[in-house]
N, C-alpha and C positions, 0 to 999 in steps of 0.2 A: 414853443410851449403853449398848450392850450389854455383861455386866459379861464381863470375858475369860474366858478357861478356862485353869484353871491344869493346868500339866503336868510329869512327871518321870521323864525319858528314862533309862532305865537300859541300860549296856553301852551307853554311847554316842559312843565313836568319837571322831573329831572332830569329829560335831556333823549329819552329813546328814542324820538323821532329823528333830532339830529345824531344822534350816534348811526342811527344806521346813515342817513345822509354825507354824513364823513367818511365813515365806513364806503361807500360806494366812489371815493376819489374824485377830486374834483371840485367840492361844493366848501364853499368857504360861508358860516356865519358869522352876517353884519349884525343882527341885533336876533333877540329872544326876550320875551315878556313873559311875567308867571310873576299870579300875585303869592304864593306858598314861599313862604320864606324858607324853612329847609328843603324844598326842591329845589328854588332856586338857586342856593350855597350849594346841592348837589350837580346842577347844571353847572355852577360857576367854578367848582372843581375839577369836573372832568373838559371843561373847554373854554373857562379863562372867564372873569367877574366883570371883563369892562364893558362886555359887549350885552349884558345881561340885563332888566331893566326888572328890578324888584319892584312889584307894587301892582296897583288897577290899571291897565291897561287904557281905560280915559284918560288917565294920570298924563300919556303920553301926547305929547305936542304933535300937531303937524308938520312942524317945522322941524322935529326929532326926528320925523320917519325916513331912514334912506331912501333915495328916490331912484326909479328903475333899478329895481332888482329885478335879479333873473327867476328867483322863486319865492311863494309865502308856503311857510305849514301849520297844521296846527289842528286842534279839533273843540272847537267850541260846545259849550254844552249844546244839548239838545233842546231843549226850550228856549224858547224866548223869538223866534224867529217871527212870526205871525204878525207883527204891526211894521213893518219894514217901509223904506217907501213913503209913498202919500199919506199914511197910517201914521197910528200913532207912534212918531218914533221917541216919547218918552215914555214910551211905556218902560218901566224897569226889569221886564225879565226880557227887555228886548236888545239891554247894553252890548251883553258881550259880541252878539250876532252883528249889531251896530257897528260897534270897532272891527269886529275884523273885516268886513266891507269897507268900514273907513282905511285899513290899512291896504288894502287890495286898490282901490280909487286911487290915493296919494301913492302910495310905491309903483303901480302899474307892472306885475310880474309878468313875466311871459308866460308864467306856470302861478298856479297855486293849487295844493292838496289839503283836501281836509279828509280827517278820519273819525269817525263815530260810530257808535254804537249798530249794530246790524238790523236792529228797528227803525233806523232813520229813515230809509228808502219809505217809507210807510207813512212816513208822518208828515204833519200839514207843514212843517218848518221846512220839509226837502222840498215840497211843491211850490212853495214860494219862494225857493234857492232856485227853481227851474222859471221862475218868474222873472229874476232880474235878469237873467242873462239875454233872455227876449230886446225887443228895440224899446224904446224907452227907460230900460231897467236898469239900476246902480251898474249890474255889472255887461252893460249892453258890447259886444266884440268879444263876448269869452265864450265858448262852447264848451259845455262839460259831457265829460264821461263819467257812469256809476257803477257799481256793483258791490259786491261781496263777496270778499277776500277771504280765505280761511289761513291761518298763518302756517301752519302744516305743511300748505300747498308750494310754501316757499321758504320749506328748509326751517321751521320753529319747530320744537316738540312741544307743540300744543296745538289743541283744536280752539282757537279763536277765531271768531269771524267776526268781523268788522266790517261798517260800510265805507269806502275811498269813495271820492268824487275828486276827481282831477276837471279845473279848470283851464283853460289855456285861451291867449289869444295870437299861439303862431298856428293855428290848424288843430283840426280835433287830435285829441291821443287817445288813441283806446285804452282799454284796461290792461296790465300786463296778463301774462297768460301765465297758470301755475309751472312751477319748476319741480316739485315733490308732488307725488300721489300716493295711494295706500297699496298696500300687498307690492307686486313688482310692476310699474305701469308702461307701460310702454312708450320708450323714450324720454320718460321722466324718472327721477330719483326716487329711492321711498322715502316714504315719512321718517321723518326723524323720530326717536322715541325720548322715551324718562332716561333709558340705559345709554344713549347717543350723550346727554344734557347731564347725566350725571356723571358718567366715565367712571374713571379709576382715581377719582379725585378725594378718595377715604371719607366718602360721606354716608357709609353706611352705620357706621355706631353711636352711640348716644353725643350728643355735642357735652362738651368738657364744661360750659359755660349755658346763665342763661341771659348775662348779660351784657353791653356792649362793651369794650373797652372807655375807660374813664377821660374823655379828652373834650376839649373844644378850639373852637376857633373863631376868627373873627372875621365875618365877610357882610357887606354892605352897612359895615359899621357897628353890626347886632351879632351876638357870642350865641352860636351855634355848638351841639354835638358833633365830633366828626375832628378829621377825617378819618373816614374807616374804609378799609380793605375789602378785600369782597372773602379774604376768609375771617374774616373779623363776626360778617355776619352769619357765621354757622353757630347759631347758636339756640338753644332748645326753649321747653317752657314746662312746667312743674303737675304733669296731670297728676287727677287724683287717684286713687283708687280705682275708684267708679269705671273710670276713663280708662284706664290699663287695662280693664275687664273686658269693657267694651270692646277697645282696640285689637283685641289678642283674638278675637270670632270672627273679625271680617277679612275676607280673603282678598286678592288682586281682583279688583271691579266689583266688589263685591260694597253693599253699605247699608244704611241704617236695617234694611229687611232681612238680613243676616243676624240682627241683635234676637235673643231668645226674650220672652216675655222679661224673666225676672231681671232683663239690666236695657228693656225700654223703658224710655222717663214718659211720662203719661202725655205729655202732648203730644208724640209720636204714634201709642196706642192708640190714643183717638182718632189718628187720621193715617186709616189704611192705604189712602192713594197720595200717590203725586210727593214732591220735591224727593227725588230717586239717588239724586248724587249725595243726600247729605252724608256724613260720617262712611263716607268713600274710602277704599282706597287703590291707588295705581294700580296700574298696567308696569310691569317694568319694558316690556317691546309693545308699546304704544304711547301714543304721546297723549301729556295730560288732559284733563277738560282746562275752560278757560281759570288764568289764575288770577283772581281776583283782589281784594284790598286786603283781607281776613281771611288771606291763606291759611295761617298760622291754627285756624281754629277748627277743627275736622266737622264741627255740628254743622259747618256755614258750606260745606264743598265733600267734594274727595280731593283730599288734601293731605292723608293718611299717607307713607312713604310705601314704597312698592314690595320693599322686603317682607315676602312671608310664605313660608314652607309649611305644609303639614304635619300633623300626627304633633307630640308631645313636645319632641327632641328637634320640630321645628326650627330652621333660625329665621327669627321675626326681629323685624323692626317697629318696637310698636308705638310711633311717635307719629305728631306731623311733619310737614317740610318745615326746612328751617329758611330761615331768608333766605340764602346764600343760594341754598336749592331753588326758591321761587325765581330766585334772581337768573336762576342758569335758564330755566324753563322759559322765562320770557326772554331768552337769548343776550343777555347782558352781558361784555368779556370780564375774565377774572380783573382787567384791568382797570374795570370801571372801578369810581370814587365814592362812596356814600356819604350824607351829612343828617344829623334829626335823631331822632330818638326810635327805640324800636316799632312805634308804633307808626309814627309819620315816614319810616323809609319803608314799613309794608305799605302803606297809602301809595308812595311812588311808584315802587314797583308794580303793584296791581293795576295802579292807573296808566303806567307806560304803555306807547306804542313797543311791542318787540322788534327791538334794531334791527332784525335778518329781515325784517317785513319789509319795513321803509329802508331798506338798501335796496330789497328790489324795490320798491315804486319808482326810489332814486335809482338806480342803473338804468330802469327801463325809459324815463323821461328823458333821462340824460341827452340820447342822439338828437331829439325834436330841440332841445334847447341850443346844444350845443351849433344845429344848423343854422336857428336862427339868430347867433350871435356875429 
């Protein structure tokens, strides 16, 4: 039996990065950190409270951190990187970036991924990620690989793109190479679409509910919402008038520039150009734009559900996604766990890595590790 790879997801959410990591066979998590108390209880649901470390990630000892692991993940905010090193390193927007090098230093992974935003590559915080891996540098033996992922490209129904930066110090790993493409690609799958993530899973009518079931629980000693089901969270929200009007003119791709004067709200009239996606809505055979924290809210995206036929006798759905749907789109299984209130488990979802993504990163790293175990 091959022996597993042990791993330890930092800034992890509730849990997408390791869900896809599991998902790819093989990867056992040692430890997980996340100061969010209901992601954490969401993590510690769907993969067990002991191995889970609620709180500031300073909070953690050195002497806490398992040592030689095979992999770290995680994706630290974006700022704060810039005093690293001989610099200042109490600068305070410099902690998180601090720790998770501290964690990289004391664990020594063979592997470590991070994932971020697709303006990283661009910023002063990634040139000085390309700094330490040089000779004298915190992470001097690692060589990395970067780019920009689009989750599409690897079987999500959604266009997200993300920057990876794979660390390693058994030899460089390249980036993986996509598995889905658009129209028919050759040799590749197509994109998955809205109609691939939604199925036949009766999510076309109005949700019955708009709110969650009445329960809680108890994890890391603090009484949390939850547990809830993943059809627990099909559940809607109460437009107005206004909003129904709105919704009922715009077609699949279509969004705010489809509204007629009398139902634009006036900060929209003032500004004829630019933010194109707001009050969007789907494609049903295309996959969504990216699904963000305030899904839920059709002014902040297209986020508008894809059902909508013409003429009078039309059948429209004239709603947004509801969780449940955000949650399929960032490729979450029906058998994931939720915990928090409606508001903090759209924060999770939005801010998740989608699991189909980091199963590839994991499958694809998997052979380099496993050789040099």
């Amino acid at each position: 039996m091959a022996k597993r790879i042990s791993m330890i997801d930092l800034f992890a959410g509730c849990g997408g990065m390791t869900a896809g990591f599991v998902a790819a066979k093989g990867y056992k998590p040692v430890m997980a950190v996340e100061w969010d108390l209901h992601a954490a209880a969401t993590y510690a649901a769907n993969f067990g409270e002991s191995h889970m470390r609620w709180g500031d990630i300073a909070d953690v000892k050195d002497r806490d951190i398992p040592e030689e692991v095979d992999v770290i993940i995680g994706g630290p905010p974006c700022q704060g990187f810039s005093n690293l090193g001989a610099k200042d390193v109490n600068d305070p927007r410099n902690k998180l970036w601090k720790e998770y090098i501290r964690f990289v230093r004391h664990a020594r992974p063979k592997v470590f991924v991070i994932e971020n935003v697709d303006r990283f590559m661009k910023s002063a915080e990634f040139a000085l990620l390309q700094d330490e891996v040089r000779e004298g540098g915190l992470l001097e033996g690692y060589t990395l690989s970067h780019g920009h992922l689009l989750a599409a490209d690897f079987g999500a129904p959604q266009r997200r793109k993300r920057t990876i930066v794979i660390g390693s110090r058994i030899g460089k790993i390249p980036m993986p190479t996509p598995t889905h493409g658009q129209g028919n690609p050759m040799g590749l799958q197509s994109w998955r679409t809205v109609r691939h993530a939604f199925g036949n899973k009766g999510l076309l009518d109005k949700p019955e509910t708009t709110v969650l079931p009445s329960s809680k629980i108890e994890v890391f000693g603090q009484s949390v919402p939850g547990v809830f089901k993943s059809e627990d969270l099909h559940i809607g929200r109460m437009p107005t008038e206004l909003s129904l009007q709105r919704y009922a003119v715009i077609p699949p791709g279509g969004g705010r520039f489809n509204l007629p004067d009398n139902l634009l709200p006036k900060c929209w009239r003032n500004k004829p150009t630019g933010t194109t996606d707001v009050m969007g809505r789907m494609r049903w055979d295309e996959p969504s734009l990216t699904i963000r924290t305030e899904f839920y809210k059709p002014e902040k995206g297209q986020y508008l559900h894809p059902q909508w036929e013409e003429g009078p006798d039309g059948y429209r759905v004239d709603r947004p996604i509801t969780h449940r749907e955000a949650a399929l789109l960032q490729t979450f299984p029906d058998s994931f766990l939720w915990c928090g209130t409606k508001i903090q488990i759209a924060k999770q979802i939005g801010n998740a890595v989608p699991p189909v993504l980091a199963e590839a990163i994991a499958k694809h790293i998997k052979p380099f590790i496993s050789a040099a175990q």
